[in-house]
BAFI-3210 file (N, C-alpha, C; in Angstrom, 3 decimals, decimal comma, padded with zeros to 6 digits):
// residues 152
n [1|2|3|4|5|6|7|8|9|10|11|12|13|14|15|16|17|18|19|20|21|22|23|24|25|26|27|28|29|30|31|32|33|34|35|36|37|38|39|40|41|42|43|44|45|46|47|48|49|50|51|52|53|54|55|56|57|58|59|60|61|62|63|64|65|66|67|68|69|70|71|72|73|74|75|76|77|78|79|80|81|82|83|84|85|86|87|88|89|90|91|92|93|94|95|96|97|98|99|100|101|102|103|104|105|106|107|108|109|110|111|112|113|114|115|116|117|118|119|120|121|122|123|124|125|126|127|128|129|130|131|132|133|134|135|136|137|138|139|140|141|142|143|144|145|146|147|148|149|150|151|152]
n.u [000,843|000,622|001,255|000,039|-002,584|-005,906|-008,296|-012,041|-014,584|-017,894|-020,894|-024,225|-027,455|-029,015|-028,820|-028,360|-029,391|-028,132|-025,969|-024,835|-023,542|-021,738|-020,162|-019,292|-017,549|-015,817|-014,583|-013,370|-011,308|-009,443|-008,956|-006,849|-004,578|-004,049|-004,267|-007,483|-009,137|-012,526|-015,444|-018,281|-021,375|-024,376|-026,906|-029,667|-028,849|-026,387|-023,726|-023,097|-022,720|-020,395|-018,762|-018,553|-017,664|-014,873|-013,824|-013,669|-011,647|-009,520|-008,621|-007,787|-005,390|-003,437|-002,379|-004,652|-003,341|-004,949|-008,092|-011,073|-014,281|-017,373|-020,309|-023,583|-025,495|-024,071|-023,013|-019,680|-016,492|-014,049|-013,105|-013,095|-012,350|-009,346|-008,581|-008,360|-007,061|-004,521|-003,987|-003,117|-001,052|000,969|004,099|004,320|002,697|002,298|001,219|-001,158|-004,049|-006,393|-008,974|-011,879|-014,780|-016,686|-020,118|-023,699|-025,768|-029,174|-030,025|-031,221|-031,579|-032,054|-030,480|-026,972|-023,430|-021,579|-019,224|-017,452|-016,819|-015,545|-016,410|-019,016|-018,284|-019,296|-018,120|-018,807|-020,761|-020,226|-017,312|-015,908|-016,421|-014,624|-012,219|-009,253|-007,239|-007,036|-009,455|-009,159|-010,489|-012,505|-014,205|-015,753|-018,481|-019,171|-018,932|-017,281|-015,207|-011,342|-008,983|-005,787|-004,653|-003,107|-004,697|-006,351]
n.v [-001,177|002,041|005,205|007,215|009,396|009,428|011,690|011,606|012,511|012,592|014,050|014,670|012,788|010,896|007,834|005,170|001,563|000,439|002,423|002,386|-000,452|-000,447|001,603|000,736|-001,432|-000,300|001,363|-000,708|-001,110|000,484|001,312|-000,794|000,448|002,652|005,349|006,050|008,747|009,806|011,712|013,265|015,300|017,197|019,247|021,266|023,062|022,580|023,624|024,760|022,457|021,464|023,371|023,170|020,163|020,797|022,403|020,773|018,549|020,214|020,339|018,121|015,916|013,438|015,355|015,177|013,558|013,527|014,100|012,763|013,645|012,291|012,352|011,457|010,482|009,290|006,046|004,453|002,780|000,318|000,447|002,606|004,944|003,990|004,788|007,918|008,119|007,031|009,001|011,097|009,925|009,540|009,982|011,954|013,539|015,921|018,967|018,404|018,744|017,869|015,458|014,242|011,867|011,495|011,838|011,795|014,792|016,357|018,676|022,086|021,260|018,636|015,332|016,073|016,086|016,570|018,562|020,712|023,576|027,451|028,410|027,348|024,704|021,291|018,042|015,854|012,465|010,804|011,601|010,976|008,409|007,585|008,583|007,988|009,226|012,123|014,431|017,791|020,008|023,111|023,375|020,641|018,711|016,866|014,764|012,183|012,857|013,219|015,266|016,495|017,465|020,181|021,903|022,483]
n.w [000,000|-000,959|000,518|000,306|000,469|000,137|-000,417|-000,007|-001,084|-000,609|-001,322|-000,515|000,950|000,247|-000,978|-003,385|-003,904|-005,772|-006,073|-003,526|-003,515|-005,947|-005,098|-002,692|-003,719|-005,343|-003,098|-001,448|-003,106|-003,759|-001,284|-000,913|-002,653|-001,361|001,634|002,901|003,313|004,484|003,329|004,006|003,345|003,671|002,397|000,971|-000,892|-003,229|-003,449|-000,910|000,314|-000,882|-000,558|002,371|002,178|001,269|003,147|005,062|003,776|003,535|006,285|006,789|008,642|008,047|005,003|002,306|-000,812|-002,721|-003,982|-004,511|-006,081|-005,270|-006,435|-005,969|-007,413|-009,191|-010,624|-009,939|-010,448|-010,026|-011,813|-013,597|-011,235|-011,557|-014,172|-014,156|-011,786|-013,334|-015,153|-013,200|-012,146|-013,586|-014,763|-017,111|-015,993|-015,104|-015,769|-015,488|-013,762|-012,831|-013,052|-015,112|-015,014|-017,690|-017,619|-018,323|-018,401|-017,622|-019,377|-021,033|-023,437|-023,734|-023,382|-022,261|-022,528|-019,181|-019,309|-020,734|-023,167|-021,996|-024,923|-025,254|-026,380|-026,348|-025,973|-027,811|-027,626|-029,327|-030,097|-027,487|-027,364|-029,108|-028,928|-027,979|-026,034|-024,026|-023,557|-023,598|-021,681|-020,270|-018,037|-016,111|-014,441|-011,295|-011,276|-010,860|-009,985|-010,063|-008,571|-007,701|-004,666|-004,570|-005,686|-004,757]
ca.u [000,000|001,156|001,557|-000,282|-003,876|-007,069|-009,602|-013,237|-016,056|-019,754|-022,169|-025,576|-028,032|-029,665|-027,532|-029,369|-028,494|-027,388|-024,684|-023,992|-022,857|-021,154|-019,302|-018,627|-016,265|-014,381|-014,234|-012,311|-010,112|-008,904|-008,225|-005,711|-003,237|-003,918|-004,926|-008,435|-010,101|-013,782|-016,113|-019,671|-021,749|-025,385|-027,663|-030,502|-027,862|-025,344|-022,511|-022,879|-022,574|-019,036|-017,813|-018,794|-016,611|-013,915|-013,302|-013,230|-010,248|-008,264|-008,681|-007,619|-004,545|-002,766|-003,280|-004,521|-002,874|-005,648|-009,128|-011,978|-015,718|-018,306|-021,987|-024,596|-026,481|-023,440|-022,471|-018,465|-016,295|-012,961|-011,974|-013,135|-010,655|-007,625|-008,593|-008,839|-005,762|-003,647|-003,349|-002,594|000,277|002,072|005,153|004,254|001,424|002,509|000,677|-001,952|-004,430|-007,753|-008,897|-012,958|-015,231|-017,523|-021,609|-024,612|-027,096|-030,389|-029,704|-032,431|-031,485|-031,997|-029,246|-025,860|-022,292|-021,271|-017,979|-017,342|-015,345|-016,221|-017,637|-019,772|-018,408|-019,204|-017,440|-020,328|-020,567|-018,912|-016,183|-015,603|-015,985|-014,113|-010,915|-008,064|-006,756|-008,221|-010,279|-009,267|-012,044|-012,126|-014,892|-016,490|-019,386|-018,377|-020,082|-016,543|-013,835|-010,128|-007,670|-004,452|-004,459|-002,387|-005,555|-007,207]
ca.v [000,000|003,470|006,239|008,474|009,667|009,672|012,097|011,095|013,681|012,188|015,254|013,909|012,193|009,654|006,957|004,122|000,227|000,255|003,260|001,697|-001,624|-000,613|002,561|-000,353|-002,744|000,794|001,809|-001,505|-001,317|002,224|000,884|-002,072|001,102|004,181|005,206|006,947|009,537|009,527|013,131|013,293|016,486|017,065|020,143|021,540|023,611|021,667|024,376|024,505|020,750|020,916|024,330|022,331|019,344|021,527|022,979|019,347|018,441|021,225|020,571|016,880|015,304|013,711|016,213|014,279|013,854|013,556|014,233|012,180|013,675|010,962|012,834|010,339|010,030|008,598|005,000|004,134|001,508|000,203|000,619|004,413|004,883|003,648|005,563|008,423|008,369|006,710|010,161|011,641|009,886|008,783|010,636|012,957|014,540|017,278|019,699|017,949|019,209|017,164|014,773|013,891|011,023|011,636|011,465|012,910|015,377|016,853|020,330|022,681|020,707|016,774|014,972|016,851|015,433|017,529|018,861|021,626|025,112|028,642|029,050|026,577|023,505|020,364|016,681|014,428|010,836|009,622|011,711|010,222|006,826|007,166|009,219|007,209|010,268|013,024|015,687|019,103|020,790|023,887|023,081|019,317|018,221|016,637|013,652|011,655|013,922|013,657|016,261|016,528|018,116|020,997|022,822|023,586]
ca.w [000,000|-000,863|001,775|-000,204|000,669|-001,360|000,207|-000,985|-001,441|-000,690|-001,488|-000,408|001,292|-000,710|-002,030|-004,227|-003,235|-006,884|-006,146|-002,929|-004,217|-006,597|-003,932|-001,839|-004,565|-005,730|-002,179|-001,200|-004,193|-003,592|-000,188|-001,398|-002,633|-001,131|002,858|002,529|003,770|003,933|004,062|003,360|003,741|002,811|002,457|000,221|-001,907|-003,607|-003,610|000,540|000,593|-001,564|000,386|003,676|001,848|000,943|004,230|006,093|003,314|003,879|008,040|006,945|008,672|007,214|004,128|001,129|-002,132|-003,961|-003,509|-005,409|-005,482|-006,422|-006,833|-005,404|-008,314|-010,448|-010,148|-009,992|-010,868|-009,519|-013,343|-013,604|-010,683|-012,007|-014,944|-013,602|-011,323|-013,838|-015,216|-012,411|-011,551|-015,172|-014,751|-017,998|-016,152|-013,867|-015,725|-015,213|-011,972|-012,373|-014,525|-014,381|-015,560|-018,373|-017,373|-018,654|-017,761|-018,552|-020,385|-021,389|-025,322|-023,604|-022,850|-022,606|-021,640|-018,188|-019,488|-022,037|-022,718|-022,286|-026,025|-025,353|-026,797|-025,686|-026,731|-027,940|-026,857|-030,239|-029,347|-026,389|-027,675|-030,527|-028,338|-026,767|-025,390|-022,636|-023,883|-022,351|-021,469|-019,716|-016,769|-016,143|-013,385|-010,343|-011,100|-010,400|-010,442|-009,008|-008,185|-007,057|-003,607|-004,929|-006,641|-003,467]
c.u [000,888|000,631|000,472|-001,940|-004,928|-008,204|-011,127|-014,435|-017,336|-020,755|-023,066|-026,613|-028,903|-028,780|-028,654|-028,641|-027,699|-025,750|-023,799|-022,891|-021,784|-019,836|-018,401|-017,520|-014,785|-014,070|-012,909|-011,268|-009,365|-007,898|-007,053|-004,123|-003,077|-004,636|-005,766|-009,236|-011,446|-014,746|-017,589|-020,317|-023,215|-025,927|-028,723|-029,852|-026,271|-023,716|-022,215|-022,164|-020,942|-018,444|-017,453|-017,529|-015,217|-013,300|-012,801|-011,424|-009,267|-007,870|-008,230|-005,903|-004,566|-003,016|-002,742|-003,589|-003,627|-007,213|-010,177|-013,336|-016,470|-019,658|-022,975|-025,695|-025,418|-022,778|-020,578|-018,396|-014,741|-012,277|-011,840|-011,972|-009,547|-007,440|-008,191|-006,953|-004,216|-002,774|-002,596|-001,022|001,394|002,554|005,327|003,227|001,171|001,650|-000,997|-003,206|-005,605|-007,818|-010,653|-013,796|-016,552|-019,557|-022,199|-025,616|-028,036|-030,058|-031,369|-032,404|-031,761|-030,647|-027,926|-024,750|-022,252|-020,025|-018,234|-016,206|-016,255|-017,087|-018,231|-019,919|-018,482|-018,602|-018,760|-019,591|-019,786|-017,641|-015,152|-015,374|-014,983|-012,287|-010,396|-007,698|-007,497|-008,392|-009,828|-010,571|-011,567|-013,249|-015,863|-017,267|-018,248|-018,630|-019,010|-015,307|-012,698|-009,089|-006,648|-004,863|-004,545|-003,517|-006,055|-006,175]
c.v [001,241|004,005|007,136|008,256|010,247|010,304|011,888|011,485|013,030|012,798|014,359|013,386|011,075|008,820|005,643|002,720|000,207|000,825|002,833|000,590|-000,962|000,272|001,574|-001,517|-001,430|001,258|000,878|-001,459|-000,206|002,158|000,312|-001,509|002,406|003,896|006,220|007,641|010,008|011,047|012,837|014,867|015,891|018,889|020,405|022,363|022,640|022,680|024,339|023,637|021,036|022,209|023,591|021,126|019,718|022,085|021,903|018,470|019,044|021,071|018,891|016,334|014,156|014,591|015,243|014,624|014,045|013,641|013,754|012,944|012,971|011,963|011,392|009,859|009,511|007,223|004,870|003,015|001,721|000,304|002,137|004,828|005,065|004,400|006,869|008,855|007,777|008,185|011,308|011,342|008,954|010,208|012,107|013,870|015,197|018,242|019,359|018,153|018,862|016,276|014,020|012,610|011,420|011,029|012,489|013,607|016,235|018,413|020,857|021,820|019,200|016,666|015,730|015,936|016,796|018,294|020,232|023,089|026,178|029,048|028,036|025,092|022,455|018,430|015,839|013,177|010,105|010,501|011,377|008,989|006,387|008,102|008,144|008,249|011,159|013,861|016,792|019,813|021,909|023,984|021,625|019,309|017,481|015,696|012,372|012,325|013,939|014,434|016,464|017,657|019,741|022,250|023,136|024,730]
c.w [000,000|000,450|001,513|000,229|-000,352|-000,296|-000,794|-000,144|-001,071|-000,503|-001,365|000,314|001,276|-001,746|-002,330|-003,912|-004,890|-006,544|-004,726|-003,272|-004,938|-005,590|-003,419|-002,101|-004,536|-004,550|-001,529|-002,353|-004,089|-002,353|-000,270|-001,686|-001,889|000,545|002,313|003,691|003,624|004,270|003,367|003,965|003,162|003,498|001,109|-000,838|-001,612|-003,409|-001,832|001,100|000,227|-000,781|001,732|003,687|001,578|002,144|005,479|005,220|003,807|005,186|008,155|007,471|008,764|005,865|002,929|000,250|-003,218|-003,245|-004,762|-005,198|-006,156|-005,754|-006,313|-006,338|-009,992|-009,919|-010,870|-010,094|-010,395|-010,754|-013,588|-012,822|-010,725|-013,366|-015,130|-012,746|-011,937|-014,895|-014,350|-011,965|-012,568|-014,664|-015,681|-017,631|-015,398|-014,528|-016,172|-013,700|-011,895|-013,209|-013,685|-015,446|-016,542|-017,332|-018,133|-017,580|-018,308|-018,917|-020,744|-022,764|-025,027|-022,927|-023,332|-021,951|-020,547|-017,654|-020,521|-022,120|-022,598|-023,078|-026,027|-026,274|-026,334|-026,317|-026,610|-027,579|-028,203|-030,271|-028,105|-026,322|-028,411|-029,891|-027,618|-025,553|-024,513|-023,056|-022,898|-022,601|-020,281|-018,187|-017,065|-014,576|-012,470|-010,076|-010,492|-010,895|-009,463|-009,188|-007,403|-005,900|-003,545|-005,374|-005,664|-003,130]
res [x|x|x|x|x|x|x|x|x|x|x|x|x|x|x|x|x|x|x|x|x|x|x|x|x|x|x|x|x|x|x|x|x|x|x|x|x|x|x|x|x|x|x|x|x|x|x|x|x|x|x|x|x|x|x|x|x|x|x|x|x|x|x|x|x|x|x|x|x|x|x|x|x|x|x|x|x|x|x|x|x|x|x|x|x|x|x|x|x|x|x|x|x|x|x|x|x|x|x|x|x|x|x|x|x|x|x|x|x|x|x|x|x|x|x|x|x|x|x|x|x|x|x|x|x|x|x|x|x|x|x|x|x|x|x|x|x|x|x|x|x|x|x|x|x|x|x|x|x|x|x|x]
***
């Protein structure tokens, strides 16, 4: 087991036995390399909830290396994960300071991915399928998103 610490986000109050289960495989697998730190918050505004979460990180000793937030209405996977933090910590990817998991969500237009840039572009789903590589994007949801420590 690494040294290194994975702080992990749980905005919410309502978790589904689906998103449990599945929480509960990637939660032990996370465990296996990393020591974790666990925060949950909840309130009726979502930005409260993640300030609330944000302020229990920062007050965290040991201070993480990395901080995961999983959204309660997106299911994980011990593969997302490794996905996920395999960018983080390949040697080429210091300028690198988040890296988040594709989901959708309802848009005033239907379904939208929950990534995009300023002028309003967003990477469609056969972009995503059809990319090996990581889309920069200039703001993504928080639906499973990890960041290096460093950005707080």
């Amino acid at each position: 087991m690494e040294n290194k610490v994975v702080a992990i986000c749980l905005p919410g109050d309502r978790f589904s036995g689906l998103w449990l289960h599945n929480y509960s495989i990637t939660l032990l697998h996370i465990a296996r390399s990393y020591r974790i730190a666990l925060f949950n918050s909840e309130s009726n505004n979502i930005y409260h909830v993640r300030e609330s979460l944000l302020k229990m990180v920062l007050e965290c000793n040991p201070k993480p290396n990395y901080v995961l937030w999983i959204d309660s209405d997106n299911i994980v996977s011990p593969q997302g994960f490794d996905e996920l933090i395999a960018v983080l910590v390949h040697p080429k990817a210091n300028e690198v300071s988040m890296v988040g998991g594709w989901y959708r969500f309802m848009g005033p237009d239907g379904s939208l991915i929950a990534a995009g840039t300023r002028d309003e572009w967003r990477p469609t789903e056969v972009e995503i399928k059809e990319s090996t590589n990581l889309i920069e994007v200039g703001y993504i949801g928080f639906g499973m998103l990890l960041m290096r420590m460093q950005v707080l």
